[in-house]
C-alpha positions in Angstrom: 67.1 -6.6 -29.3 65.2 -4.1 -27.4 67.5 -0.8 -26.0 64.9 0.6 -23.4 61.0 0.4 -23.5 58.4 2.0 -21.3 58.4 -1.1 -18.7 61.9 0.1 -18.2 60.7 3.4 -16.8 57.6 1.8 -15.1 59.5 -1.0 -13.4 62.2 1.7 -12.2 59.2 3.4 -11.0 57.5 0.6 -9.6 60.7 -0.6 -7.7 61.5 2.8 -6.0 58.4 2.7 -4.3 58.3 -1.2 -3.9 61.6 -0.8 -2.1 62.3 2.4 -1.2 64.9 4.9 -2.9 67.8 2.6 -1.1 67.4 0.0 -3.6 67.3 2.4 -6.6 70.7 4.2 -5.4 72.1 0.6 -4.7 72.4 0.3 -9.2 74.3 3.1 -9.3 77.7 1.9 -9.3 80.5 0.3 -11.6 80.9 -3.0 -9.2 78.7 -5.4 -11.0 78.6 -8.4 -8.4 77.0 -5.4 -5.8 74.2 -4.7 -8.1 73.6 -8.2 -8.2 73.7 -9.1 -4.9 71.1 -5.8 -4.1 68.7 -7.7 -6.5 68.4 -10.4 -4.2 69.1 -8.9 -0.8 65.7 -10.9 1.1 65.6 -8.1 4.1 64.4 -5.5 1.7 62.1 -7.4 -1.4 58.6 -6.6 -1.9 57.7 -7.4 -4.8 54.2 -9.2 -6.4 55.7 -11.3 -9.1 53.8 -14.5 -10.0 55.7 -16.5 -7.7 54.0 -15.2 -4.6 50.0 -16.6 -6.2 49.2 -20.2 -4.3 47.5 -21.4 -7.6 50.5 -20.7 -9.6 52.7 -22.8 -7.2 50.2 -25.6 -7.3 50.6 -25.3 -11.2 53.8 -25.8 -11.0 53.9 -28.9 -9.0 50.8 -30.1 -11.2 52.5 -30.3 -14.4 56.5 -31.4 -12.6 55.1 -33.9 -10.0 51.4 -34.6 -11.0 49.8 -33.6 -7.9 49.4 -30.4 -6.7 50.7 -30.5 -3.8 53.7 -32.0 -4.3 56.7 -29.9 -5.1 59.8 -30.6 -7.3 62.0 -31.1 -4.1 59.4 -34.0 -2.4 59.1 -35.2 -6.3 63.0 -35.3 -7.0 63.0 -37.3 -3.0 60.5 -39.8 -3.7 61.2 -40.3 -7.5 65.2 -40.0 -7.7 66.4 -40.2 -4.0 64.6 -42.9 -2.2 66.6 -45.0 -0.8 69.7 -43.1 -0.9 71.6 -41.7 2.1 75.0 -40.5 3.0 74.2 -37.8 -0.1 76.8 -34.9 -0.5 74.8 -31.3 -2.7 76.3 -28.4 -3.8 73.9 -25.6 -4.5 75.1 -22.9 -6.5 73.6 -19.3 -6.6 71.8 -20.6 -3.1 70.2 -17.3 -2.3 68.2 -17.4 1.3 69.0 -20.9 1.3 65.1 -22.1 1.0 64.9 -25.0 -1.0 68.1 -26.3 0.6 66.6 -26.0 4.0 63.9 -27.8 3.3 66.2 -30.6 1.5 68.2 -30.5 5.1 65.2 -31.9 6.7 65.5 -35.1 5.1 67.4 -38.3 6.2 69.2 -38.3 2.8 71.8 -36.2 2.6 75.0 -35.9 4.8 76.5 -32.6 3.7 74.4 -29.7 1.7 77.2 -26.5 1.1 75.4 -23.5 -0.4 77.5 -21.5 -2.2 75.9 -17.4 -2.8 78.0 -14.3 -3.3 75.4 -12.5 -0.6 76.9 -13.1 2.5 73.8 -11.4 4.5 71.5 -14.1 3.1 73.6 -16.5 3.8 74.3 -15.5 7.5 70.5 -15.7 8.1 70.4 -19.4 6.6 72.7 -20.1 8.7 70.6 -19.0 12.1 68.0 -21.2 10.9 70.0 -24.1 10.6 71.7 -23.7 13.9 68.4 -23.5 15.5 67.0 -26.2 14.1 70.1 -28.3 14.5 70.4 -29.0 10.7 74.9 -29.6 11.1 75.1 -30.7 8.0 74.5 -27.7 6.1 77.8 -25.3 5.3 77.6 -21.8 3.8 80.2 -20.3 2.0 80.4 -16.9 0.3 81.9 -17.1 -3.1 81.4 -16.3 -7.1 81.5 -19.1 -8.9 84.5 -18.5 -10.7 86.4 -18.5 -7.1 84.7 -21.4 -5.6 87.1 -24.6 -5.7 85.1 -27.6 -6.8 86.7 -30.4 -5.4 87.0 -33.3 -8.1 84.3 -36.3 -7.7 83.0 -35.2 -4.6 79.4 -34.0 -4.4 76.6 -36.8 -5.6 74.0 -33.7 -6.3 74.5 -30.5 -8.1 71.6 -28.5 -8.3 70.4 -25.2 -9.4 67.1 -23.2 -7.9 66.3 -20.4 -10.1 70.1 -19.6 -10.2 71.5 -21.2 -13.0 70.3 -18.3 -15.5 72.5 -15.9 -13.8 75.7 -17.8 -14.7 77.8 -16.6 -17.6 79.4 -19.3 -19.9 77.0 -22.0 -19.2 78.1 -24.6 -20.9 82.0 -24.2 -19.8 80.7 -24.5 -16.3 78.5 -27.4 -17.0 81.2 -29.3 -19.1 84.1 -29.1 -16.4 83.8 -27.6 -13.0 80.1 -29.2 -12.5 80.8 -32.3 -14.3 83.8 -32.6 -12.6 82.8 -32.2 -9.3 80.1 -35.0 -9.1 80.8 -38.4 -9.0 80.1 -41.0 -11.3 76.5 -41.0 -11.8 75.9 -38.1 -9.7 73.2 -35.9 -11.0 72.9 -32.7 -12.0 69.2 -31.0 -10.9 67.8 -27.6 -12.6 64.1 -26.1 -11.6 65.1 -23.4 -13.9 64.2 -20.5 -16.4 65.6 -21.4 -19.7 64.1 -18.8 -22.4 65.4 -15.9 -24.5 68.7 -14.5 -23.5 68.4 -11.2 -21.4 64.1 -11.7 -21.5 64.3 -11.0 -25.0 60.9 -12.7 -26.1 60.0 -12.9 -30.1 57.5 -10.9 -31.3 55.0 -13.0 -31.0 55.8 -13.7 -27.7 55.3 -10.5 -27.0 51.9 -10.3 -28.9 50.6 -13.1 -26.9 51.3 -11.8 -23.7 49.4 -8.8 -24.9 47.0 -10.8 -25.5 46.6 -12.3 -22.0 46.3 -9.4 -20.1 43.1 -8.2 -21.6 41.8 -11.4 -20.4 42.2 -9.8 -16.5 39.6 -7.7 -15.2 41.1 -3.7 -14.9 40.2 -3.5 -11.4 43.3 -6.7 -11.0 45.6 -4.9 -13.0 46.4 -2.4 -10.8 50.1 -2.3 -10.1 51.6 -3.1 -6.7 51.5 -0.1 -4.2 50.4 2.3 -7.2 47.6 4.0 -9.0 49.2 2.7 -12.8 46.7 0.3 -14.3 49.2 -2.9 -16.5 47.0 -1.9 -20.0 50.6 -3.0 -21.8 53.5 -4.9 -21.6 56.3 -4.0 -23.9 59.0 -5.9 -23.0 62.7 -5.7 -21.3 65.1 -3.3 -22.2 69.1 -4.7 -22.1 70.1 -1.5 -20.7 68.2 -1.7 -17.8 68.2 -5.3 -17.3 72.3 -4.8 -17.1 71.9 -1.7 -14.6 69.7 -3.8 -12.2 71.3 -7.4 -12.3 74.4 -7.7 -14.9 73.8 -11.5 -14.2 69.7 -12.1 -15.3 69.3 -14.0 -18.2 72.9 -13.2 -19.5 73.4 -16.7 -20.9 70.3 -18.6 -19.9 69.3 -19.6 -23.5 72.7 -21.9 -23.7 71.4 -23.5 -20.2 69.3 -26.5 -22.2 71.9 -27.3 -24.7 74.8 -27.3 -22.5 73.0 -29.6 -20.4 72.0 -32.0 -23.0 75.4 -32.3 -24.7 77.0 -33.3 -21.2 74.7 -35.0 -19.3 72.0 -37.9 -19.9 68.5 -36.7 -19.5 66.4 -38.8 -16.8 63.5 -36.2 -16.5 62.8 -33.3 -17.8 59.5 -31.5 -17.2 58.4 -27.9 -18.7 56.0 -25.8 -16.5 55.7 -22.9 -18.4 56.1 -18.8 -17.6 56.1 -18.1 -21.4 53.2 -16.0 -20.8 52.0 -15.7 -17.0 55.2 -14.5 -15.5 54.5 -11.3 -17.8 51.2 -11.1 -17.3 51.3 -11.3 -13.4 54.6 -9.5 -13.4 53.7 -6.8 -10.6 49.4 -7.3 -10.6 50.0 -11.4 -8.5 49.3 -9.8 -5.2 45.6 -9.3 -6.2 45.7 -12.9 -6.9 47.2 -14.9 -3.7 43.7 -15.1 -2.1 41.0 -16.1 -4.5 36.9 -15.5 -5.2 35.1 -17.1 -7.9 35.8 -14.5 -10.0 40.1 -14.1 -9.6 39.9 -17.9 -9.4 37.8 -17.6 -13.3 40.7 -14.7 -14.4 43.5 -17.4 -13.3 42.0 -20.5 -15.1 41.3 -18.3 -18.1 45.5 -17.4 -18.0 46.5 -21.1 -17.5 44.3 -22.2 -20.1 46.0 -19.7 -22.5 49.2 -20.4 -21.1 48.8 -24.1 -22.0 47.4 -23.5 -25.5 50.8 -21.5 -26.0 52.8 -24.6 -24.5 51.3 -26.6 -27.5 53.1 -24.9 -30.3 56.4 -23.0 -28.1 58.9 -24.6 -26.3 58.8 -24.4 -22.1 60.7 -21.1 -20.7 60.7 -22.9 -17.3 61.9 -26.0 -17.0 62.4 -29.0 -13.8 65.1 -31.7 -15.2 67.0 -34.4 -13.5 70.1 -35.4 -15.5 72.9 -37.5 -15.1 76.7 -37.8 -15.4 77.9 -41.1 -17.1 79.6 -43.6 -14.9 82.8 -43.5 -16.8 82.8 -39.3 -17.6 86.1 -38.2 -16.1 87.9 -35.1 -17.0 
């Protein structure tokens, strides 16, 4: 387990002037649900995490859906949900509400409730959906551990990039989101699922390394400074705690949880082993592409795949399923 490494200082660095001192002050205090919620206030984030590179996202939907173009929430539609309507989601850990509405602009589902502990994202969500007259969406402001699940009610449950910020994973899999979906409901993750607290092996690590020697120094200049990426060394806990007590704090538990209480219909890896590392703060030199940033990318995926051969998937898209007679 690594204390504190120099991408500790560097990212503290590189997120004061990403996001202004504001941001940095925000850690600075004992109330542990605050400094997560500053981590994912939306009015202040600039950032250039790999996320934000076109190519990558078309990646993603390659290796879930097949085509490109298709993302997990048209693929989970057309493939799980086509010809059902009257559907009742939860989303937990919601966020800005994105994904869910997107999901509200199909004929499927009756009631969507996002459930966040950021009440300003939330408000914002809900301006959008009252201008585009999307009534079935609710918004409540909650931790998880307050929230009251009501028993056998929702048909999805699903979890956008949030579920590795939930403690006790497998309790909360087991009862309150088992509980809560009905009889065959289904339980949806598009989801990092790797090393507790981004505590990669060493040869994890080593690879990583490896990969961003393949990318040309001028594209490894750091976002909004004059640091070139020569390194990466890895999260420290300590600062991982200070910034976000919630990231990664039980997320290698998320798989096996899942796949002692629910039946697997789908489950597809799409990687971040190594280019979530590697484009961790450089991605903005990558979201419009020449020949030559288009080579540096193909050259990452290709090693990125090559790793997938021999390592298990730290991002994963899975449909599962609750048995028809699971009741607790």
């Amino acid at each position: 387990m690594r204390i504190l490494t120099l991408d500790d200082i560097l990212d503290t660095y590189s997120k004061i002037v990403q996001r202004g001192y504001g941001f940095f002050l925000s850690k600075f205090t004992l109330n542990k649900d605050s400094r997560a919620i500053s981590a994912f206030d939306k009015s202040s984030e600039q950032t250039s995490n790999w996320w934000i590179i076109p190519a990558v996202n078309e990646r993603w939907n390659r290796m879930v859906s097949g085509d490109p173009l298709t993302d997990h929430k048209q693929h989970l539609i057309k493939n799980f949900l086509k010809e059902e309507r009257g559907l009742r989601l939860l989303s937990l850990g919601s966020g800005a509400c994105e994904h869910e509405l997107e999901l509200a602009n199909y004929p499927h589902f009756a009631e969507i409730t996002c459930v966040d502990i950021n009440q300003a994202n939330l408000d914002r969500a809900k301006v959008i959906a009252t201008k585009e007259n999307k009534n079935q969406m609710k918004f409540v402001c909650s931790n998880v551990e307050d929230y009251s699940f009501p028993d056998h009610y929702f048909d999805l449950v699903i979890f956008n990039d949030s579920l590795h910020h939930f403690k006790n994973v497998e309790h909360l899999l087991a009862h309150p989101i088992k509980n809560c979906l009905k009889p065959k409901g289904k339980l949806v993750i598009h989801e990092y699922v790797g090393p507790k607290r981004l505590q990669y092996p060493k040869h994890q690590l080593k690879a990583i390394n490896k990969a961003i020697q393949l990318i040309d120094k001028p594209y490894r200049k750091r976002y909004k400074t004059n640091i070139t990426k020569n390194h990466y060394y890895g999260s420290g806990v300590l600062r991982m705690i200070v910034a976000d007590p919630s990231e990664c704090v039980d997320s290698n538990n998320i798989l096996p949880g899942i796949h002692k209480n629910f039946k697997t219909l789908e489950e597809k890896k799409y990687g971040g082993n190594i280019l979530m590392s590697v484009l961790k703060d450089i991605s903005h030199h990558f979201v419009t592409l020449d020949d030559k940033k288009k080579a540096v990318l193909d050259s990452l995926f290709k090693f990125e795949d090559d790793y997938l051969k021999e390592n298990p998937s730290d991002f994963i898209f899975g449909v599962y399923e609750k048995s028809e007679s699971d009741t607790l």
